[in-house]
C-alpha positions in Angstrom: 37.7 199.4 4.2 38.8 197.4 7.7 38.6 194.4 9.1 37.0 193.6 12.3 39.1 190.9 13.8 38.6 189.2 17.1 41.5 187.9 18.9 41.6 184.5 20.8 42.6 184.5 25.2 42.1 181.9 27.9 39.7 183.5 29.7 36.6 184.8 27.4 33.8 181.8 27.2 33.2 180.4 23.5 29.1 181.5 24.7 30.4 184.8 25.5 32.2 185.1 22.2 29.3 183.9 19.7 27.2 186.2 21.7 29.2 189.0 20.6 29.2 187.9 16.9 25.5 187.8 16.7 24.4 190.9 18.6 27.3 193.2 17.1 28.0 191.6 13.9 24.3 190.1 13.2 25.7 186.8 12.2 23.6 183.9 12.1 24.2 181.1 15.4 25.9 178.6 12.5 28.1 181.6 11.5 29.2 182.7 15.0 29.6 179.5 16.0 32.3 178.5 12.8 33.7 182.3 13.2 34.1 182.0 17.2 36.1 178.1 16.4 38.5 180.1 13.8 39.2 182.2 16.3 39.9 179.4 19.2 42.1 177.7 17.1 44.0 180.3 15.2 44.0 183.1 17.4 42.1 185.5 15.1 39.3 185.9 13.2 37.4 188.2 11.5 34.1 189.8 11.9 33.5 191.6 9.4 34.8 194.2 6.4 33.1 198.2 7.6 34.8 201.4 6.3 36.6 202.8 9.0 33.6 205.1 11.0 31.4 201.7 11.1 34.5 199.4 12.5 35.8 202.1 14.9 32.3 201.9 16.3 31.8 198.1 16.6 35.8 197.5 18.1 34.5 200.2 20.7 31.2 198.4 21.3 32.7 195.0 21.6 35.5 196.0 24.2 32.9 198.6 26.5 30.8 195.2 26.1 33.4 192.7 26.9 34.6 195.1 30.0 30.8 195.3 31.5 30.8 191.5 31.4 34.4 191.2 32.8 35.8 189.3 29.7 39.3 190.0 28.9 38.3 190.1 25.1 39.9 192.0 22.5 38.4 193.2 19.4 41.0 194.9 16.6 40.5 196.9 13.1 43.0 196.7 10.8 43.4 197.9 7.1 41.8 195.4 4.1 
């Protein structure tokens, strides 16, 4: 299994970011709001646990997403 970890920048809106959470990740507004603050204030959080087909996809999603909109936003898998 891997994680789906966002990682935090200047530049991406907190909007932008629960956005992502709830369209890729189907979390709740309450959830990608506390998920999006994690991430704010430590500089990563995670997303969600997806074997490693399903969290390839959404890292690739979330970046081609975050690229249309002109978001430096990065979006990581990593290992459980």
């Amino acid at each position: 299994m891997y994680r789906v970890l966002l990682l935090n920048d200047d530049y991406t809106p907190m909007e932008f970011v629960i956005h992502i959470l709830e369209r890729f990740f189907n979390k709740a507004r309450e959830e990608a709001t506390r998920i999006m603050l994690h991430v704010h204030h430590h500089g990563v959080g995670e997303c969600g646990v997806y074997t490693y087909e399903v969290a390839e996809t959404k890292v690739t999603q979330v970046m081609d997403f975050a690229r249309q909109h002109q978001h430096p936003l990065q979006c990581v898998m990593e290992k459980k």
